[in-house]
C-alpha positions in Angstrom: -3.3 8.7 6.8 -0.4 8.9 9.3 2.6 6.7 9.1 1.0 4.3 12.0 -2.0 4.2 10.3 -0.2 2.9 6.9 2.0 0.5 9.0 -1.2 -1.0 10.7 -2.9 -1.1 7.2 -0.4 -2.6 5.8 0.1 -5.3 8.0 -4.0 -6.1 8.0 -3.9 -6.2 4.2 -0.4 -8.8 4.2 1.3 -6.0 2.3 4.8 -5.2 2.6 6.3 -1.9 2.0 7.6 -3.6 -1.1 4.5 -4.7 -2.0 2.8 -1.5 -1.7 5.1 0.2 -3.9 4.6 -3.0 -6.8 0.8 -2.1 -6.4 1.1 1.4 -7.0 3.3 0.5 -10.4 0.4 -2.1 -11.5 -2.4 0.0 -10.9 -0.9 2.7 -13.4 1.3 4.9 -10.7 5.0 4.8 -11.4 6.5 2.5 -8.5 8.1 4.5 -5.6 11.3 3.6 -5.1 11.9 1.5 -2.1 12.8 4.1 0.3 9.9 5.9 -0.4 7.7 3.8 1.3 9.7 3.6 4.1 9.5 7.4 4.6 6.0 7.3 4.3 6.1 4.4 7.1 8.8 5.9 9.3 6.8 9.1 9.0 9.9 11.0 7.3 7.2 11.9 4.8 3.5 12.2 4.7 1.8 9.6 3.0 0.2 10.6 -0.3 -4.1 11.3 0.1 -4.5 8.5 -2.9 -2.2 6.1 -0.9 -4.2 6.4 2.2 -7.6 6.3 0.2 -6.6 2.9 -1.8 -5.6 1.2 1.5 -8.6 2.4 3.3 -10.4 0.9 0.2 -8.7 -2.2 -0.3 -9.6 -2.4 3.5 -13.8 -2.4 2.9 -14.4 -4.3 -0.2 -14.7 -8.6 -0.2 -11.7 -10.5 0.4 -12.2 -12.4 -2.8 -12.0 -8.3 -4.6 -8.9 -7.1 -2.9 -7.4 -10.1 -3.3 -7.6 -10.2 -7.3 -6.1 -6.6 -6.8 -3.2 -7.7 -4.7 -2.3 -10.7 -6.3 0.3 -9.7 -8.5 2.3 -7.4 -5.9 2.4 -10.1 -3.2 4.2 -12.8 -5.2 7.2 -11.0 -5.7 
């Protein structure tokens, strides 16, 4: 996944960079710190394969799904 491709991702799931990195930290990753996600969306440095493949996944299952997922690292 390029960084355009994260950005664009990111703004059709209603992530921020923020919440992307909250994510990561609930679903068992250790959460980047913040400026980690912005390298990844500024293109500084690639974005990880599992990144890319839980956006791109988050992307194709039901609304009702991804939303569950998501819930906790939107409301902060």
């Amino acid at each position: 996944m390029t960084d355009d491709e994260l950005t664009a991702a990111l703004r059709r799931l209603g992530l921020s960079q923020a919440a992307l990195a909250r994510l990561l930290d609930d679903l068992g990753e250790r959460q980047p710190a913040p400026t980690t996600v912005w390298r990844w969306a500024d293109g500084r440095s690639r974005v990880p394969i599992g990144v890319g493949a839980l956006l791109r996944l988050l992307e194709e299952i039901p609304d009702d799904l991804r939303l569950r997922v998501t819930r906790r690292a939107v409301r902060a």
